[in-house]
C-alpha positions as CSV (number, residue, x, y, z in Angstrom):
1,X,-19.9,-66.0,-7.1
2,X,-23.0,-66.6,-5.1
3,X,-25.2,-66.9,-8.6
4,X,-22.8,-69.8,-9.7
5,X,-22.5,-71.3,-6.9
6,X,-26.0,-72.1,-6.8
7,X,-26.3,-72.9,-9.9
8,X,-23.3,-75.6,-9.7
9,X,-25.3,-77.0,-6.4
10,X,-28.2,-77.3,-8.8
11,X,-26.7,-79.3,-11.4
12,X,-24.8,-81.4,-8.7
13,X,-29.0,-82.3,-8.1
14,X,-29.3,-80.9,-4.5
15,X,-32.8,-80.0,-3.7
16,X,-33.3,-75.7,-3.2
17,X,-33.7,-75.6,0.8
18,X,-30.5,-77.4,1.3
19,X,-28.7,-74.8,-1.4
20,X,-30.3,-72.2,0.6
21,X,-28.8,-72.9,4.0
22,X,-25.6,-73.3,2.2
23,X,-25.2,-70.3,0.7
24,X,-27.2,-68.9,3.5
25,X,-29.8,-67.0,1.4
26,X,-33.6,-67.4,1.0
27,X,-35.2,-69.8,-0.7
28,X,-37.0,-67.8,-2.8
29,X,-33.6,-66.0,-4.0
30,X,-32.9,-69.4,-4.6
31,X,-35.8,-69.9,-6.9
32,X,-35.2,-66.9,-8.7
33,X,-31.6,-67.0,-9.4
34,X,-32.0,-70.2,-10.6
35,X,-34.6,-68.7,-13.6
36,X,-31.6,-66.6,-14.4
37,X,-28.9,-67.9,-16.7
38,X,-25.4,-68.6,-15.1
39,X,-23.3,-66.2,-14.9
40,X,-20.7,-65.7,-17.6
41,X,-16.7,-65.8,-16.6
42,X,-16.9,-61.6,-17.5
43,X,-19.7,-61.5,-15.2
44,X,-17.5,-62.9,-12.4
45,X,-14.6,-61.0,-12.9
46,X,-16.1,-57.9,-13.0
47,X,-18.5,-58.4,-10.4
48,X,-21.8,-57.7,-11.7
49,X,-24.4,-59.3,-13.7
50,X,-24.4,-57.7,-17.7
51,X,-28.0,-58.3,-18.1
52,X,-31.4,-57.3,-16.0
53,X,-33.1,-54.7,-14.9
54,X,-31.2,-53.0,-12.2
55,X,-32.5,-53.5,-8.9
56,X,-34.5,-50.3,-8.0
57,X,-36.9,-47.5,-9.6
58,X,-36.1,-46.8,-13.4
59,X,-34.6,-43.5,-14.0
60,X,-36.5,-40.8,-15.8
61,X,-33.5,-40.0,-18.0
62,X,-34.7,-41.2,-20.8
63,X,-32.2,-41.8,-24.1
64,X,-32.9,-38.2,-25.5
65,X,-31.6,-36.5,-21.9
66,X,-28.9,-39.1,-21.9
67,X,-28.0,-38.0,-25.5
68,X,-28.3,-34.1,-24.4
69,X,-26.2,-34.6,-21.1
70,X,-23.4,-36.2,-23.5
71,X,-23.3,-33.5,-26.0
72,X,-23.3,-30.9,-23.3
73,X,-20.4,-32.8,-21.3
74,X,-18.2,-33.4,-24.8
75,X,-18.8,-29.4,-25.0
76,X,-17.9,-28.1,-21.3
77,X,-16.4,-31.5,-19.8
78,X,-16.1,-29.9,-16.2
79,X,-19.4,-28.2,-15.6
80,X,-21.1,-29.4,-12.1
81,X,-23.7,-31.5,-12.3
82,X,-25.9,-29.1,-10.7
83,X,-25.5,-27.0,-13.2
84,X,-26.9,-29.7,-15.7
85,X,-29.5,-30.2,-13.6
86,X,-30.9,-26.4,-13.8
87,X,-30.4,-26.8,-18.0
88,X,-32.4,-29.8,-18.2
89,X,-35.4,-29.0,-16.3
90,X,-35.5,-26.7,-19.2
91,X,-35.6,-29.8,-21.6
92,X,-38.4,-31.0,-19.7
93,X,-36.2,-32.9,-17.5
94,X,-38.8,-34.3,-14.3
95,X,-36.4,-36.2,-12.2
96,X,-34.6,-35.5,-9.4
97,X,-31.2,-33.9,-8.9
98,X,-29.3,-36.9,-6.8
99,X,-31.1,-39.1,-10.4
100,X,-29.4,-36.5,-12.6
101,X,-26.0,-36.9,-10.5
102,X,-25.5,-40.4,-11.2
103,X,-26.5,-39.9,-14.8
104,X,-23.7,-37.3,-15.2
105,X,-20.9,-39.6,-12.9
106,X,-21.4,-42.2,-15.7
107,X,-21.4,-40.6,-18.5
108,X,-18.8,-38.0,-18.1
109,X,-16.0,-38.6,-20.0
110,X,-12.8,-39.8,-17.8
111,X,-9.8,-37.4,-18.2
112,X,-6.8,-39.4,-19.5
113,X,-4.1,-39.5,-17.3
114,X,-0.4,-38.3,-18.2
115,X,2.4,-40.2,-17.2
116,X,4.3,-38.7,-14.5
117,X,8.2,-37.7,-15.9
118,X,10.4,-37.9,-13.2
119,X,13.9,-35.7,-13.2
120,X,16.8,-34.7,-11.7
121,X,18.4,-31.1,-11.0
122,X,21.4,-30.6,-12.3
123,X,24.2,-28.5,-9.7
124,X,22.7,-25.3,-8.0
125,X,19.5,-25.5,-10.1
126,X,17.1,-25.8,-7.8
127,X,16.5,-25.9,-3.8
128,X,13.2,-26.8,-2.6
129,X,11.5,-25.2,0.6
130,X,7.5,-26.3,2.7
131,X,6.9,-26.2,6.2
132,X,6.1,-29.5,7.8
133,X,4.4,-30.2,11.6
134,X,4.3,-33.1,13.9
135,X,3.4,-33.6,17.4
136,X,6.2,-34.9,19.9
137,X,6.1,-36.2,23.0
138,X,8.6,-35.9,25.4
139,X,9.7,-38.4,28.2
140,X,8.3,-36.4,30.9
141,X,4.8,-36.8,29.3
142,X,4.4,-33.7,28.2
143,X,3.6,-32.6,24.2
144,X,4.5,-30.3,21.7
145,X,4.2,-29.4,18.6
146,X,7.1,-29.1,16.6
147,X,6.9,-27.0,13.2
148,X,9.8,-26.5,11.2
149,X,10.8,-24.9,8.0
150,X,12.9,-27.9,5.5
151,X,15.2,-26.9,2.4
152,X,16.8,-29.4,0.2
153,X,19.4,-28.9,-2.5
154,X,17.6,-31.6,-4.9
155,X,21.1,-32.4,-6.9
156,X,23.3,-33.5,-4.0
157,X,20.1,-33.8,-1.7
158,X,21.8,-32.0,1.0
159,X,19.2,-31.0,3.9
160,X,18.6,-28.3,6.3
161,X,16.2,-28.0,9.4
162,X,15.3,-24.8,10.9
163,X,13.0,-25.1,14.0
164,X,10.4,-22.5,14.1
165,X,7.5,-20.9,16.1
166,X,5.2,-20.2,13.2
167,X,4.8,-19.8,9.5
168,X,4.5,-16.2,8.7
169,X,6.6,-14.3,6.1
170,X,8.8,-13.3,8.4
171,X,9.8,-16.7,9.7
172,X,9.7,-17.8,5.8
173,X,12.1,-15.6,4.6
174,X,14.8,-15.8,7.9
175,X,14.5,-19.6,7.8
176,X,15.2,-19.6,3.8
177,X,18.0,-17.7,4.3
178,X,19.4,-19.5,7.3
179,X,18.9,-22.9,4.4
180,X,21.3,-21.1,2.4
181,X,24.0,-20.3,5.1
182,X,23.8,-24.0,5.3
183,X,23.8,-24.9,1.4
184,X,26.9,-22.3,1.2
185,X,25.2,-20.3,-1.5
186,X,22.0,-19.9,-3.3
187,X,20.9,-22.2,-6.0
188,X,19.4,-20.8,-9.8
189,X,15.5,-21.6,-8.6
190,X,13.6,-21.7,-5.7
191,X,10.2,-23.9,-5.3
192,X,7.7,-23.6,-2.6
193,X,4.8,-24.5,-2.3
194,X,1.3,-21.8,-2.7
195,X,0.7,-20.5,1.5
196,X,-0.8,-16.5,1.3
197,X,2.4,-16.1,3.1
198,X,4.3,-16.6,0.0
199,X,2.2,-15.9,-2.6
200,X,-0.7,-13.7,-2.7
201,X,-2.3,-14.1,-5.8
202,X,-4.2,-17.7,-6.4
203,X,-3.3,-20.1,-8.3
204,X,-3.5,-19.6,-12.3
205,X,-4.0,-15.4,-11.6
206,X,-1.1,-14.0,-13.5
207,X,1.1,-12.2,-13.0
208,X,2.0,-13.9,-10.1
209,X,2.3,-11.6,-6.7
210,X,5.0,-12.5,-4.0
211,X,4.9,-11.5,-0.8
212,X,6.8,-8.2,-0.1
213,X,9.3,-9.7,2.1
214,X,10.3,-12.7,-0.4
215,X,9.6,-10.3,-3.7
216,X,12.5,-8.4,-2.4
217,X,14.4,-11.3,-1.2
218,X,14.3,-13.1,-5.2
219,X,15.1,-9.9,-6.8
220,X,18.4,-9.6,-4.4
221,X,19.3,-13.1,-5.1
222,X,18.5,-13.2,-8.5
223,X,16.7,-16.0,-8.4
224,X,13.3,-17.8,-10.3
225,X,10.5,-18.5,-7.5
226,X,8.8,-21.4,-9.1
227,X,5.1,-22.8,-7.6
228,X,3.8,-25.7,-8.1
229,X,0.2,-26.3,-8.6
230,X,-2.2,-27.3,-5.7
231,X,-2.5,-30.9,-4.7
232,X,0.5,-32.4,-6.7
233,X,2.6,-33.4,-4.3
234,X,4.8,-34.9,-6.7
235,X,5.7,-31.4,-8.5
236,X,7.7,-30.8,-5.3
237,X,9.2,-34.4,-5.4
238,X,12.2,-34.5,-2.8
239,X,10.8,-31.7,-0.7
240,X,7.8,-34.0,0.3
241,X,9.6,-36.7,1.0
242,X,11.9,-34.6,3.3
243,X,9.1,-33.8,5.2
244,X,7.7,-36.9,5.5
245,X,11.3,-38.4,6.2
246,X,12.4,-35.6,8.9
247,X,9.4,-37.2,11.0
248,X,9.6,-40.7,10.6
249,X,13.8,-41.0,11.3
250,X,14.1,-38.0,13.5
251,X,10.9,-36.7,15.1
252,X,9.3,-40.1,15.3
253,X,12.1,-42.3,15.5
254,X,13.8,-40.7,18.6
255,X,13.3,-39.8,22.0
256,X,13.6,-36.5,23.6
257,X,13.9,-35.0,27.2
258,X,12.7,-31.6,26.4
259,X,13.0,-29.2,23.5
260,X,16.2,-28.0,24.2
261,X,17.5,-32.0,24.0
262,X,15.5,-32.3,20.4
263,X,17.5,-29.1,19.1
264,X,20.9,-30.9,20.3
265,X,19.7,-34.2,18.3
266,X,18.6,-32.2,15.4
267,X,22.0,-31.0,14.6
268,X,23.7,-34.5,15.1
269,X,20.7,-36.0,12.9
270,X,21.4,-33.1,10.3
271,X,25.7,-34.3,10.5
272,X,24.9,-37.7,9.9
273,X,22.1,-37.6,6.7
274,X,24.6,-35.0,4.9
275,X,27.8,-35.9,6.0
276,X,28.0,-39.9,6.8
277,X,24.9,-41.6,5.2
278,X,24.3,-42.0,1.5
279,X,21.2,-40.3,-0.3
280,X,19.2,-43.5,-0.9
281,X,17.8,-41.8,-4.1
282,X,21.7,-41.7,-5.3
283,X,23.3,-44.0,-3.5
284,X,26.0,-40.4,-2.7
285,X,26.8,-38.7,0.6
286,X,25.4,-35.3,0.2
287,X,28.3,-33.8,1.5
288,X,30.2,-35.2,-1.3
289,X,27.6,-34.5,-4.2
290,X,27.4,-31.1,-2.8
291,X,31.1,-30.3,-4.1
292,X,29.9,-30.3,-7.4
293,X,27.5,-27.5,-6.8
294,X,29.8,-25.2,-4.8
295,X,30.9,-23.6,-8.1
296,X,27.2,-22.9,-8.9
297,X,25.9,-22.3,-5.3
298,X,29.4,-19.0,-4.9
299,X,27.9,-16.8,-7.4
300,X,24.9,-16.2,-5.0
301,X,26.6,-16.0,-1.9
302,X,24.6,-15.3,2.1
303,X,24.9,-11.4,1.8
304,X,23.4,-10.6,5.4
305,X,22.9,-13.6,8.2
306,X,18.9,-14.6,8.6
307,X,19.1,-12.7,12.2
308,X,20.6,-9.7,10.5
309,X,18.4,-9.2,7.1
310,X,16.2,-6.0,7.0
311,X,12.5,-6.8,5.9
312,X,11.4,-3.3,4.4
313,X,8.3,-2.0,5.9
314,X,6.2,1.6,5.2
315,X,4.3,3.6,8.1
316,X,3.7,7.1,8.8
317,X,4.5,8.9,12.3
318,X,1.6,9.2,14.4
319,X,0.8,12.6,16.0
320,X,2.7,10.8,19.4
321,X,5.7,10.6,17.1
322,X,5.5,6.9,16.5
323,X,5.0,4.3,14.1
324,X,4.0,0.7,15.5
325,X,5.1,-2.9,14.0
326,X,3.7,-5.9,15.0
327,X,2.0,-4.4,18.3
328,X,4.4,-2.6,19.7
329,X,4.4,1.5,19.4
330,X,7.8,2.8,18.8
331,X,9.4,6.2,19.1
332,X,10.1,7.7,16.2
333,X,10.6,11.3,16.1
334,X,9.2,14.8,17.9
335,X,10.1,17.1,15.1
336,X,8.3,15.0,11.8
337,X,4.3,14.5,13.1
338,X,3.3,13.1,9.7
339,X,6.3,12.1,7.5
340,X,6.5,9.1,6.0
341,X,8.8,6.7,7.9
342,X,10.6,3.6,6.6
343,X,11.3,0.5,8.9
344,X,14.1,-1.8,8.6
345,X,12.9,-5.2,10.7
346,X,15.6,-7.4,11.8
347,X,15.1,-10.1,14.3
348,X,16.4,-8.3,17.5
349,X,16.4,-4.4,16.2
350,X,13.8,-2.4,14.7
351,X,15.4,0.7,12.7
352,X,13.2,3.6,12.0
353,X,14.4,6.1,9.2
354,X,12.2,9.4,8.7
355,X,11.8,10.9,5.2
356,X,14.5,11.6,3.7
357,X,17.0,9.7,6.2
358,X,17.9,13.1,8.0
359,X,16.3,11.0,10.8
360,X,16.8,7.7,11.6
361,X,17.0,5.6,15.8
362,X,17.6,2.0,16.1
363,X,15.7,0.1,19.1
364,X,15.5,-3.3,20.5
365,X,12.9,-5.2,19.0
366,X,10.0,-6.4,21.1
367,X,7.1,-7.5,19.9
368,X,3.3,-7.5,21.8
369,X,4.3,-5.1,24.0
370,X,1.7,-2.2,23.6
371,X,4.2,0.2,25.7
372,X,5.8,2.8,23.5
373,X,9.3,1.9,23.2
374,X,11.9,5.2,23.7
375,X,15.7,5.9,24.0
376,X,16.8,8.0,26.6
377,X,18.0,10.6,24.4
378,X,14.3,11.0,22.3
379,X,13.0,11.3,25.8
380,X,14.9,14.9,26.1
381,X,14.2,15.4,22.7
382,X,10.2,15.2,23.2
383,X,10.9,17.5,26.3
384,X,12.7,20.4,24.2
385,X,9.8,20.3,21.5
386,X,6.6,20.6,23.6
387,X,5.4,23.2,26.1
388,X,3.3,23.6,29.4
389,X,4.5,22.8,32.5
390,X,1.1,20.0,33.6
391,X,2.0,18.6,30.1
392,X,6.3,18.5,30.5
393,X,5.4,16.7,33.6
394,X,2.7,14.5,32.3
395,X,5.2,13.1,29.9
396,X,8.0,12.5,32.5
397,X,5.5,10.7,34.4
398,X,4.9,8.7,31.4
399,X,8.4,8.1,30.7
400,X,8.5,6.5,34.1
401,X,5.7,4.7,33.6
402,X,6.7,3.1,30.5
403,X,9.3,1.0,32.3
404,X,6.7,-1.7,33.3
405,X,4.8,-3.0,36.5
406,X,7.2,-1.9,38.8
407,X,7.3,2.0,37.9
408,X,3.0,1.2,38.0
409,X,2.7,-0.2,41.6
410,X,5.4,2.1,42.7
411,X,3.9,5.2,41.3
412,X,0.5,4.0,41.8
413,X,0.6,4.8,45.7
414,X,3.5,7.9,44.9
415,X,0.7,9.7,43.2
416,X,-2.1,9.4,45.6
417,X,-0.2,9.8,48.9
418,X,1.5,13.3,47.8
419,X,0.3,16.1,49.2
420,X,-2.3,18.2,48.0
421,X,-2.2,16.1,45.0
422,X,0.8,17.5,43.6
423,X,2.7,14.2,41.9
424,X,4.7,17.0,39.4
425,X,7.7,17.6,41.9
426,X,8.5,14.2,42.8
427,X,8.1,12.6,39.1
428,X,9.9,15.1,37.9
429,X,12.7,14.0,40.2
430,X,12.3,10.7,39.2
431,X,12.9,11.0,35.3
432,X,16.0,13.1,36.2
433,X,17.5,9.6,38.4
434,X,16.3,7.7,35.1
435,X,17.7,9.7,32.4
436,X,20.8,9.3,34.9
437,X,20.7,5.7,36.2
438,X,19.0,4.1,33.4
439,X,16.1,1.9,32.7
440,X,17.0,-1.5,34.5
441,X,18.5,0.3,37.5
442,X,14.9,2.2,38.0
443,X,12.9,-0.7,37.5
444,X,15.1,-2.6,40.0
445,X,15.2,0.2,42.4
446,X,10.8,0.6,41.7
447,X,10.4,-2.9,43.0
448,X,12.7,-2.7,46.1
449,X,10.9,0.3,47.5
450,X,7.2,-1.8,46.7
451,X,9.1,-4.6,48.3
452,X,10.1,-2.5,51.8
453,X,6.4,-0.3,51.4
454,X,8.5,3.2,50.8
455,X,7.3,5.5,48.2
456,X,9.4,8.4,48.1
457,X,11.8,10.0,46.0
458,X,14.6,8.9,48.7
459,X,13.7,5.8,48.9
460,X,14.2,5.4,45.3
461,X,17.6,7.2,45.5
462,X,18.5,4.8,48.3
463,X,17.8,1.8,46.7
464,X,19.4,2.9,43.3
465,X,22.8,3.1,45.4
466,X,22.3,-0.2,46.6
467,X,22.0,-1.7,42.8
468,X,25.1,0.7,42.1
C-alpha cells in the first residue's frame, strides 16, 4: 500500500521530499520505488510484490536441489527437514541447514484437510470421561487447586462431577464408577482420553494395553474403551466442552468460602444443568432425555459402590509376614513366609488373601504410613509361631511401638530408666493391657502418663481406668 501510494503522490505531481515525509520513508526509497512499476491489485491483496529479487542473499538451492527436494517430499511427505539436509550434502548440496529449512517449508506439499463430521450418540451408546483442573480462590484469600474427574452421557448430555485429590488409576476407576451411580447404569462405550494411567501402550501400538485396574473394570461391564487420537480435541466433542464449561459457569462463575462450601454448590450446580436447564446443544433437559436411555443404561447396572469396588493387586509375603501397598506394610500371615498373596483394595479396607484363600484378614486402609499395620489377633498369632524369649519380647515391644508417637516417647524413657536394663518384664506387661484394652485406649493412656512424667507399668494401668 505504501508502493502505490507513492506512486499515486507521483502522478498527482508532488515533488519526492514532500512524498517522503508523507509516507514517512527515505527519499531514496522514494527514488527507487518509483523505478519500480505500480503495484498490481493481486499484489495488494496479497501483500507482496510478484516480481524482484527478494530482499537478501540468494539461496544456493539451485533448480536441480529444488527438483530433488520435491521428488523426495512427493515420496516420504513427512520426513524432517534435517533429514533432507544430511541427503543433500550428499548431492553436493553447500548451503546451510536454516537455507535448506525454508526450502523444504515451501515446497512441501500441504496435507488436505478433511472436513470435520459431527454426530450424535444414540441412547446408552456412549459416556465420555477427562480430568479437568482450575485454580480457585476463595473469599478468604486463600487458593486452591481444584481437579475433578467429568462424565457425560453425550445423548441426553446428562453430567456428573466427582471432586478429586489426584489422577491416578485408582482415583480414575472409583470416580468412573461413581459417574455411573449417577447416570443409573452404564452406557455401550466409554471414551477417554490417552493418560499412562489409562492406557499404557502409545498411541498407534496395537493391541492396545489398559491399565489393570480399568482392563478389569471393561471386561466386568462389558463395555468398548474407545481413545481418541492425541491433540483432537474434537474426537471427544462434548466431553471438552464439559470441561471447559464446568469452569467457566461453576468454578469461575461463583464464589466460594472454603472447599467444603464449593462441594455444597457443586451438587446444587449439578441439580440445576441436569434437572432444570435445557442442554443448549438440544434445546432438552437432561433429566428428561435421559429417560430414553434408562432402558439401555439397566442392562449394565452399578454392581459394587466406587468406595466399595476391589482393585486386584499381586504381592508376595515378606519374610516379616507382610506384603506392603502404596507405602504402608501390612500384616499378612506368620505361617506362609513366601506364598503368593492376593490384595483386594477398596477405599477404606485393604483385604489380604494368602494362596489358596485358606488365609485371608481384612484391615483398615492407610496409606503413607510405613508402620506395619496388625490385628490383635495376628499379633498372638506371630507370638505362637516364633521362639526365644529376647525375640517373644522384642516383638511385644514392637507391637507397642507400632501404635504411634505416644507408645515412642512413652517407651522411650520406660526403656532406659528400668533397671539393669531389663525393659522385657514391663513391655511384656504392657502388650498383655493392649491385647486387653485395645489400641486407642493405650495410645490415650501412653500420652497421659508423658503428659503427668510417669513411666511405669501402673501408671499406665491407672490412666487406662481413667479412659474406661
Amino acid at each position: 500500500m505504501t508502493r502505490l501510494k507513492i506512486h499515486h503522490m507521483h502522478e498527482g505531481g508532488l515533488p519526492q521530499a514532500t512524498i517522503a515525509v508523507a509516507c514517512d520513508v527515505g527519499l531514496r526509497s522514494v527514488e527507487r520505488v518509483l523505478k519500480e512499476p505500480p503495484p498490481t491489485l493481486d499484489e495488494v491483496v496479497e501483500g507482496r510484490r510478484r516480481t524482484g529479487r527478494k530482499p537478501g542473499r540468494p539461496s544456493k538451492a539451485d533448480e536441480t536441489v529444488r527438483e530433488r527436494v520435491l521428488l523426495l517430499l512427493k515420496d516420504e511427505p513427512s520426513i524432517m527437514a534435517t533429514e533432507v539436509f544430511r541427503r543433500a550434502r550428499d548431492w553436493g548440496y553447500k548451503g546451510s541447514r536454516s537455507a535448506m529449512s525454508v526450502l523444504v517449508k515451501q515446497v512441501r506439499p500441504l496435507p488436505a484437510k478433511e472436513p470435520l463430521v459431527r454426530f450424535e450418540g444414540l441412547p446408552g451408546e456412549y459416556a465420555q470421561f477427562d480430568f479437568g483442573e482450575a485454580w480457585v480462590r476463595y473469599r478468604s484469600g486463600f487458593r486452591e487447586k481444584i481437579i475433578f474427574f467429568a462424565g457425560r452421557l453425550k445423548y441426553s448430555r446428562y453430567i456428573h462431577i466427582e471432586l478429586v485429590a489426584n489422577q491416578r488409576s485408582e482415583t480414575v476407576v472409583r470416580s468412573l464408577i461413581a459417574c455411573l451411580e449417577a447416570f443409573g447404569g452404564s452406557p455401550k462405550e466409554w471414551v477417554f482420553d490417552n493418560p499412562r494411567t489409562i492406557r499404557l501402550t502409545r498411541w498407534g501400538v496395537e493391541p492396545v494395553q489398559l491399565h489393570p485396574y480399568l482392563r478389569d473394570l471393561v471386561a466386568e461391564y462389558r463395555v468398548i474403551p474407545t481413545f481418541c487420537a492425541p491433540r483432537s480435541g474434537n474426537q471427544k466433542g462434548s466431553v471438552e466442552n464439559l470441561v471447559g464449561f464446568t469452569k467457566r459457569s461453576f468454578l469461575r462463575a461463583r464464589n466460594f468460602n472454603d472447599r467444603a462450601d464449593l462441594e455444597t454448590q457443586l451438587i446444587s450446580w449439578l441439580r440445576e444443568s441436569n434437572h432444570e436447564r435445557p442442554c443448549d446443544a438440544t434445546g432438552v433437559i437432561p433429566a428428561v432425555a435421559i429417560q430414553d436411555e434408562v432402558k439401555w443404561l439397566s442392562q449394565r447396572p452399578v454392581r459394587v459402590s466406587a468406595v466399595d469396588h476391589p482393585l486386584r493387586e499381586t504381592a508376595t509375603v515378606t519374610p516379616m509376614g507382610t506384603i506392603s501397598y502404596n507405602g504402608t506394610p501390612y500384616f499378612a500371615t506368620a505361617r506362609r513366609i513366601g506364598a503368593p498373596a492376593t490384595i483386594f483394595v477398596r477405599a477404606d479396607t485393604i483385604e489380604i488373601v494368602v494362596g489358596d484363600g485358606v488365609e485371608s484378614c481384612t484391615h483398615v486402609r492407610v496409606d503413607g504410613v510405613h508402620v506395619v499395620q496388625r490385628l490383635p489377633e495376628q499379633r498372638q498369632d506371630m507370638l505362637a509361631v516364633i521362639h526365644g524369649r529376647r525375640k517373644l519380647a522384642t516383638f511385644r515391644r514392637q507391637c507397642l511401638l507400632e501404635l504411634g508417637h505416644e507408645a515412642w516417647a512413652f517407651l522411650s524413657i520406660l526403656v532406659h530408666t528400668c533397671p539393669k536394663g531389663r525393659w522385657e518384664v514391663p513391655c511384656s506387661e504392657l502388650y498383655d493391657l493392649l491385647q486387653v484394652c485395645g489400641d486407642d485406649a493405650m495410645r490415650t493412656a501412653f500420652a497421659r502418663c508423658c503428659a503427668q512424667k510417669c513411666y511405669t507399668v501402673k501408671a499406665v494401668t491407672v490412666a487406662l481406668r481413667e479412659v474406661a
